[in-house]
N, C-alpha and C positions, 0 to 999 in steps of 0.2 A: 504494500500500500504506500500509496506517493504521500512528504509530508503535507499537513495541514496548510493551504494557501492564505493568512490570517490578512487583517487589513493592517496595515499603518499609524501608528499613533500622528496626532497632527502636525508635532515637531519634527519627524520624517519624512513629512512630504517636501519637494524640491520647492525653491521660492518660486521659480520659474512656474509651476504649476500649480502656484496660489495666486487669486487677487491681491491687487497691491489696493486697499483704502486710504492710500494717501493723500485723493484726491475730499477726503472725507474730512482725516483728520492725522497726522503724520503719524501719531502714536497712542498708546491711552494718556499719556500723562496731558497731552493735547484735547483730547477729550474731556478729562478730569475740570481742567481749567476753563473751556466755554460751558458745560455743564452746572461747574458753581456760578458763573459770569448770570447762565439763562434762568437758574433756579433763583436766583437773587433777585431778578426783575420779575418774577408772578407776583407780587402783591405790587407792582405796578397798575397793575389792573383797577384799584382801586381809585384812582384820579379820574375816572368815567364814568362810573357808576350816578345813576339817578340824571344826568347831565346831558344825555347821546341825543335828546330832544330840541337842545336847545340852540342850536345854532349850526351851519352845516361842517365848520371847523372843527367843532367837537367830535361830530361823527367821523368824519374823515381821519382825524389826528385817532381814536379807537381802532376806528377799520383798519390802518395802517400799522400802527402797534400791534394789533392780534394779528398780523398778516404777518410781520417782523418777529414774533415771537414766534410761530407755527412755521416759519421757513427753519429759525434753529434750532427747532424739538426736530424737526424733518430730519436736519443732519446727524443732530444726536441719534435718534433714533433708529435711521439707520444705520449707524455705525454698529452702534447693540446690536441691531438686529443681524445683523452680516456677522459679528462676530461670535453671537449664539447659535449662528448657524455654522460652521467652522466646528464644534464639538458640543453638544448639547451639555455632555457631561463635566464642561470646564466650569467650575464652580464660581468663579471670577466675572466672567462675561453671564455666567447669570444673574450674578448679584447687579454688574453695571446695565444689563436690561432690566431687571427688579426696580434698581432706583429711577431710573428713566420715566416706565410705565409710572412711576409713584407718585413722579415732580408732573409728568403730562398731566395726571389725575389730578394731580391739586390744582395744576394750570385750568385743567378745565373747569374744577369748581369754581375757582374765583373767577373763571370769564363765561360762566354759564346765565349772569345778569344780559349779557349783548342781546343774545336772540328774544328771550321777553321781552325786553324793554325798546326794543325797536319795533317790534310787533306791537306795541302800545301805544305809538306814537300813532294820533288822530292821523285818518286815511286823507285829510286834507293838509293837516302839515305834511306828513310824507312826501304827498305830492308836491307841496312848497320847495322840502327838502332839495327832492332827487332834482329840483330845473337847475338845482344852484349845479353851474360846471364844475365847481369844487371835488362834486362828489362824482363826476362821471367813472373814474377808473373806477369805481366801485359802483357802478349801476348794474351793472347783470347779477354780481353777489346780493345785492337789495333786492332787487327783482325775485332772484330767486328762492332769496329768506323768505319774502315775502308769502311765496307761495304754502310754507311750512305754517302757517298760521293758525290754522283749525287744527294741528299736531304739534300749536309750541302751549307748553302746561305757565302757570306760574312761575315766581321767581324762585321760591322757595322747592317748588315740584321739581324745576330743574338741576336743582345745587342738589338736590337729594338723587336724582338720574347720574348726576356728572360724577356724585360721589361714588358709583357704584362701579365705573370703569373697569377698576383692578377685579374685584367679586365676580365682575360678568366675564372673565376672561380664562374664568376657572380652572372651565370644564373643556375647555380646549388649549390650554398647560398642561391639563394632565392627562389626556391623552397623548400627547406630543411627548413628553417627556415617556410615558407606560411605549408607546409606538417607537419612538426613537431611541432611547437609551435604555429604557430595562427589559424588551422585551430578547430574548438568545434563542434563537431558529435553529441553532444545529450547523451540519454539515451535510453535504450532498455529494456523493461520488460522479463526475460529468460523464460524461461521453471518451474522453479521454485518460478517464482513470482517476484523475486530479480530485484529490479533498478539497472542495471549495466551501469554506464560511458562508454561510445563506443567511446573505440580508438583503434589504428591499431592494437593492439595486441589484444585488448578484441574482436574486427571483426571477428578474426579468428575462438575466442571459438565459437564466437556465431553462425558461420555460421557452426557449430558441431553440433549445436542444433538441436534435436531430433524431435522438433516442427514448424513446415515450416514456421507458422506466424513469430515465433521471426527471423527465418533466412531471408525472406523475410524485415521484418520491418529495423533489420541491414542493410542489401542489400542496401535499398531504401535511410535508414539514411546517412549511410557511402555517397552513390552517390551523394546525392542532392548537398553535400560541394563543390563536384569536379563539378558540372554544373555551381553551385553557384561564381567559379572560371575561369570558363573553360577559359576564355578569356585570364587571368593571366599565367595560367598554358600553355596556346596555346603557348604566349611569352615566357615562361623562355626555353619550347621545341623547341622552333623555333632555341632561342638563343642559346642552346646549339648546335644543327646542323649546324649550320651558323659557329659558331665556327672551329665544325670539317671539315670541308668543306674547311674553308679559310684558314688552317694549313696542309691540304693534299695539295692544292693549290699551298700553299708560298714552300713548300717541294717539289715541281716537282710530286706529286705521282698523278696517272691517275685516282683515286676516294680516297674518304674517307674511304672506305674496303679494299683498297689496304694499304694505309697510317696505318691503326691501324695493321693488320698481317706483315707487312712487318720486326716490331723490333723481333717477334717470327717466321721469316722464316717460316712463315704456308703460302703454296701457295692458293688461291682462292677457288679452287678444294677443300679442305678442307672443307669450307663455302658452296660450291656448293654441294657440295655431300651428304651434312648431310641433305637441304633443301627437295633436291631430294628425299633422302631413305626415309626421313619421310612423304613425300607427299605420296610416293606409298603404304606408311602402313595405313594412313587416315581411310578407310576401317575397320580395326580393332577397332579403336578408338570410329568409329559409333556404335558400336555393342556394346562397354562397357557401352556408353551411355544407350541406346536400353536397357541392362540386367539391371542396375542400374534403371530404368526408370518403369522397369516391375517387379524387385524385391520390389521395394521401395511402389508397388501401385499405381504410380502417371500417371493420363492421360494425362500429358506433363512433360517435364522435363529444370527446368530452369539450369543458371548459378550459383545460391547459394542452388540448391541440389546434387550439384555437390564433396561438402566437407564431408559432415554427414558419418560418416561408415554405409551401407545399416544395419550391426546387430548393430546397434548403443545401445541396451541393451547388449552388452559386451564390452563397453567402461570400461578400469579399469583407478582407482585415481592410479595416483604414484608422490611423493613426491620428492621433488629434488634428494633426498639420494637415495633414491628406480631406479630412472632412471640411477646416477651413478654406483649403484650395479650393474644393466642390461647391459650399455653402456661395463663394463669393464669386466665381462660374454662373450660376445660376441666376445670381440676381442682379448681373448685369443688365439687364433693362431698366433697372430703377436708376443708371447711371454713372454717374462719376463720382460726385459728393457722395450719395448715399454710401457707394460702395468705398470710397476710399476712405471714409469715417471709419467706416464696419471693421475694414481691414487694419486699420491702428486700432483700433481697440480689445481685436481677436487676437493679431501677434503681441499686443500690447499683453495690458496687465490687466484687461478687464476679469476675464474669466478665472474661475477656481474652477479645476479641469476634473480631477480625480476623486473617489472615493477617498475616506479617512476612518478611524474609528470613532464613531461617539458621530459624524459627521451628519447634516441633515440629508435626508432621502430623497429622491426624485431629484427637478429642476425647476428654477426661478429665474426672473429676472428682477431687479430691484433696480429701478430708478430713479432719483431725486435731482432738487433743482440745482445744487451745488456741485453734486458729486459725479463720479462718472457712472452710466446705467451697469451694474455689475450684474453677471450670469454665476449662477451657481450650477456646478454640473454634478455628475457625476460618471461620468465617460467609459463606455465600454468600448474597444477599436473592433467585436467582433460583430457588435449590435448595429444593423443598418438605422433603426427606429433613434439610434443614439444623434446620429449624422441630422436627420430631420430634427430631433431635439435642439440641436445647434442651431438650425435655422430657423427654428421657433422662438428661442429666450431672443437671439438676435433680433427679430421681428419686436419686441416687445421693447432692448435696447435703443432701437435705434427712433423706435415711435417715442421712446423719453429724451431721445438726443435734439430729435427735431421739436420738438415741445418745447424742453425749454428754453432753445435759442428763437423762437418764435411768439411765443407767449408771454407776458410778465409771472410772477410767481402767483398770482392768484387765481390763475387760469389754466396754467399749466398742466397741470395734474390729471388728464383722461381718465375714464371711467372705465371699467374692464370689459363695458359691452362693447367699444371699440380697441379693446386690447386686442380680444383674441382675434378681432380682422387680421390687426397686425400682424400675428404671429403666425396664425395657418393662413395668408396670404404667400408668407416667404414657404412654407414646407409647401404649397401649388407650384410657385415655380421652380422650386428644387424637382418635387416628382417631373415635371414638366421637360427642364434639360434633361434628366436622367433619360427618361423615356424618349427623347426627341435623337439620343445618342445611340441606340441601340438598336441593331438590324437585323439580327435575328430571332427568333420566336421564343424560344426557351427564356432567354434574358429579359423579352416584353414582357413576359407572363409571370417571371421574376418582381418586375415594377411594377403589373398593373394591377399581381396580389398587394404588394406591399400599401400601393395605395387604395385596393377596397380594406385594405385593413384598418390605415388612417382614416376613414370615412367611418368604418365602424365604430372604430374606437371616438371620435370624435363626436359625431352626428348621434347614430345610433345609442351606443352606451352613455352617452352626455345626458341623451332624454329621457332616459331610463333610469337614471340618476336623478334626473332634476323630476323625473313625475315621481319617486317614491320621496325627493324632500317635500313634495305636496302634498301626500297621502302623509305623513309622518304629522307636518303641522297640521292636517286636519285635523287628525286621530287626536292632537296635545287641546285643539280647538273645541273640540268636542269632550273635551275633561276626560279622553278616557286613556288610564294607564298606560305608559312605554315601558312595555316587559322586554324581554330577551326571547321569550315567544311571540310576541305582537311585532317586534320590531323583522325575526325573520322569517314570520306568515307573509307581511307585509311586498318583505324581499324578495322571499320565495316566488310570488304570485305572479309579480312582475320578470323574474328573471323568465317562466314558463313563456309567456307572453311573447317577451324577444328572443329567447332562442329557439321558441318553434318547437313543435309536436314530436319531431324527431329526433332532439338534442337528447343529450342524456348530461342529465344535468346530479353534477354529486350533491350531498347533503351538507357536507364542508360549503358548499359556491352562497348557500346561505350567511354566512359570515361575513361575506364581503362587507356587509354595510356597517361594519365594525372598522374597515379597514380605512377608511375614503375621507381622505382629511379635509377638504373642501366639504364633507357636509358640516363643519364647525365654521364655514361662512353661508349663513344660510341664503338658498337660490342663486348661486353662482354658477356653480355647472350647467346650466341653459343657454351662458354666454359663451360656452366654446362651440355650442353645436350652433346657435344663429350666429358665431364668428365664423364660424366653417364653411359656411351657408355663403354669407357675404362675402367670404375672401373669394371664393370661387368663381362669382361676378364680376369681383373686381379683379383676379388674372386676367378673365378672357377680356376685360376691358381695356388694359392695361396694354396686355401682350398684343391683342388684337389693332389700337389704337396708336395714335401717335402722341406731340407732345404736349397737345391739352390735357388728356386721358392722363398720360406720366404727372403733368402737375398740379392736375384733379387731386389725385394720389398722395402725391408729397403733400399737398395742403391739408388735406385730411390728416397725416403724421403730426403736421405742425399745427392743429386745430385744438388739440387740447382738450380744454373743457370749453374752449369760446363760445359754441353751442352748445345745445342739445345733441345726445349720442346719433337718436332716429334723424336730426338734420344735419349731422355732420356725416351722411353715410349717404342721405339722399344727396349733397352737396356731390360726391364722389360718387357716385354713381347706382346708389341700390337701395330701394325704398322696402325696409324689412318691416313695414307694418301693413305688408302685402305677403301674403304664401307664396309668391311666387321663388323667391328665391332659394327656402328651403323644396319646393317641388322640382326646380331644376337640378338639384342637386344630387336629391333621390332619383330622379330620371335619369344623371350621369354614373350613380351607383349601379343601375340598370344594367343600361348599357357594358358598365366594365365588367360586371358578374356573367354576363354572357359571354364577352371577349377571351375573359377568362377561360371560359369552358370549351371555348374556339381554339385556342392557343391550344391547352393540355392536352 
């Protein structure tokens, strides 16, 4: 037996294949220093207070202060947060995120008077207010407080909300930390013999594996933690819906899916429409199954043969370097700038590339207006889905890079319904070159799995996700208990649904909803499957068009928050409060399921 392949402590990893945050803060003792400088100035706050009415100087000089205070909790915070992500289990950087979230907290409390008492201001002086040009750069922030009005409480309601920040943030701590740091999966024997350490990243290789036992054996490893838990994990889910529940509540709003759309003006219909078009495309999705199922040999077909590419003998190695070559290959359509940005940033010092111990799971990208948009990876060179991963956080970098060289910092900031355009716009044009290079049939059918499988994984399982966080909040809506039975009848029910009558679906696949860290943001995952939707109109827009179309696009990057998400996407070209975008999308699923079954 080969020895144990273990991960690296974080001191071990090369600097070269760390982020550098010096664009953040050179060091912690840097940190230390604007941290007391920012914590000093929250009871600033109080030279405003009772006064925001009375003259349009006063507002302005507040507005600009809490705008100036929230750009350097920004930096602080991310710094914390980049460096708690770095090893969860470093004791240090939790404490320096602890005090953070603690001084934000109190910031909030003492500036949780602004939004009531601007809300209080006579609807005729307001209007007095807003003519003065004093206050222009801050008219669309007015405007839009404005609209919170029937959901702003008291003053005293609010100091008691603000105060609760840290409390509300619990149950998704302690998941993250049960998830990330204590939970030990074991070991897994590959395909090549090799003892591999199974954690969430190594999961993923393995369930690529070519040999059904090791993906099976994963499978089973990975599960048993989450049973092993389920009880723990039932609670900190509970707790987090319970949460969103009792904050749609305290806000007046008529559900917890109303309460989460209502700050991006996305009507319901939105959420309704995407459930709908993807139920009616179900059908297709059986049939990928069905080919996958009968290209692959197998006389049933589970949930962990689901990953593997069917020609899995044309898996190629590429190396960090080699996926950044490809990454920025491909999105030469968006030009010069965009790409020569991308490219100082990728060989730069943007990305933290590898795996660690203690290190956070998956990938991010983290943006701010100071700092530079940092990618958190954790890079496999065997994984092709790793390669699209890179041009995903990049997609997400560079829509922060153009933002805030275009925006001031109170606008800045986009919303994550036009993240994920960003981000599965660039993995379109990656499949796109890939597939556009390739001349013979074996190698297509190579790409044109791998991308009904980003379709699935994106579209498909996104909605499928985002309809059980609506059955979950109902279930909290309707007062009735969140057991570890309810939670996966709930799952169960739905998972039957999208994998079809003929899947064989294990009793482990129930757990999943233990696993899935974006349900502790509640109704977020709806925004990668209508991002997936829109990116895909805007390729063929893009790709099809010339250099209106190119700088439709770029503007949309650099649009921020200036709008609305729904008018920043019609401005670029895709009106998603039409079905249509998600039904082309499923129509081009279609189409590749069949080509699919043409090729093999």
């Amino acid at each position: 037996m080969k020895k144990l392949r273990q991960l690296p402590p974080r001191g071990k990893v090369k600097e070269a294949d760390r982020w550098d945050l010096g664009s953040l803060f050179p060091d912690d003792d840097a940190w230390e220093s604007a941290f007391l400088a920012w914590e000093e100035r929250i009871p600033d706050y109080a030279r405003f207070q009772g006064k925001l009415g009375d003259n349009p100087e006063m507002l302005a000089a507040c507005l600009q202060f809490d705008l100036d205070m929230d750009r350097a909790g920004e930096r602080l915070g991310t710094y914390a947060f980049l460096k708690t992500a770095e090893d969860a289990a470093n004791s240090a950087y939790q404490r320096m995120q602890g005090r953070y979230v603690n001084a934000a907290s109190r910031a909030g409390q003492v500036a949780s008077f602004i939004r009531p008492e601007i809300l209080a201001i006579p609807k005729a002086r307001i209007t007095a207010l807003l003519a003065d040009g004093r206050l222009d750069p801050y008219r669309l922030m007015l405007e839009r407080l404005l609209r919170f009005k029937p959901h702003t409480l008291g003053k005293r309601e609010e100091k008691l909300l603000a105060m609760q920040t840290e409390m509300a943030q619990t149950a998704s701590q302690a998941f993250g930390q049960l998830n990330d740091a204590d939970m030990k999966f074991g070991a897994v024997t590959n395909e090549k013999g090799e003892r591999i350490e199974l954690t969430h990243a190594s999961f993923s290789t393995l369930l690529h594996s070519p040999k059904r036992s090791v993906r099976r054996e994963a499978f089973e490893k990975h599960y048993a933690q989450y049973a092993a838990h389920e009880n723990t994990l039932a609670a900190t889910l509970a707790g987090s819906v319970q949460r969103d529940v009792y904050y749609a509540r305290a806000r007046n709003h008529a559900s917890s899916l109303e309460a989460a759309l209502f700050p991006d003006r996305v009507p319901p219909s939105v959420y309704a429409n995407l459930i709908e078009s993807v139920g009616r495309h179900l059908p297709s999705l059986y049939r990928y199954y069905d080919v996958r199922r009968r290209k692959m040999r197998l006389r049933d077909i589970h949930q962990y043969d689901t990953y593997v590419p069917i020609l899995g003998d044309l898996q190629v190695r590429r190396t960090f370097n080699q996926a950044v070559d490809l990454v920025l290959e491909s999105l030469s359509p968006l030009g010069s700038d965009y790409c020569g940005a991308l490219e100082k940033g990728l060989r730069g010092r943007w990305c933290d590339k590898y795996e660690n111990r203690g290190k956070r799971s998956g990938a991010f990208s983290c943006g701010s207006f100071d700092g530079d948009p940092y990618i958190l990876l954790n890079y496999q060179p065997e994984v092709l889905d790793h390669v699209f991963t890179l041009a995903h956080e990049a997609g997400h970098s560079m829509h922060s890079y153009y933002s805030s060289r275009r925006q001031p910092y109170a606008y800045y900031d986009y919303v994550i319904f036009v993240a994920e355009v960003a981000s599965t716009f660039n993995e379109q044009l990656l499949a796109r070159h890939m597939m556009d290079r390739i001349r013979d049939d074996r190698h297509r059918a190579f790409l044109v799995n791998r991308q009904i499988d980003a379709m699935r994984g994106t579209i498909f399982r996104q909605t499928m996700f985002a309809e059980f966080e609506k059955t979950i909040h109902e279930l909290a809506e309707r007062n009735e208990p969140l057991t570890v039975d309810r939670f996966k009848s709930a799952y169960r029910e739905l998972l039957g649904r999208y994998f079809g009558p003929d899947f064989t679906l294990d009793d482990e696949l129930a757990l999943e909803c233990f696993r899935i860290p974006h349900f502790y943001r509640a109704f977020y995952v709806y925004k990668y499957a209508t991002g997936m939707s829109a990116a895909l109109a805007l390729a063929d827009r893009v790709t099809g068009g010339g250099p209106a179309e190119l700088a439709a696009y770029l503007d949309f990057l650099g649009g921020g928050s200036s709008k609305d998400p729904l008018d920043l996407l019609r401005d670029a070209g895709v009106d998603m409060e039409q079905p249509s975008a998600v039904d082309a999308a499923m129509e081009q699923f279609g189409r590749l399921v069949e080509e699919l079954d043409s090729l093999l």
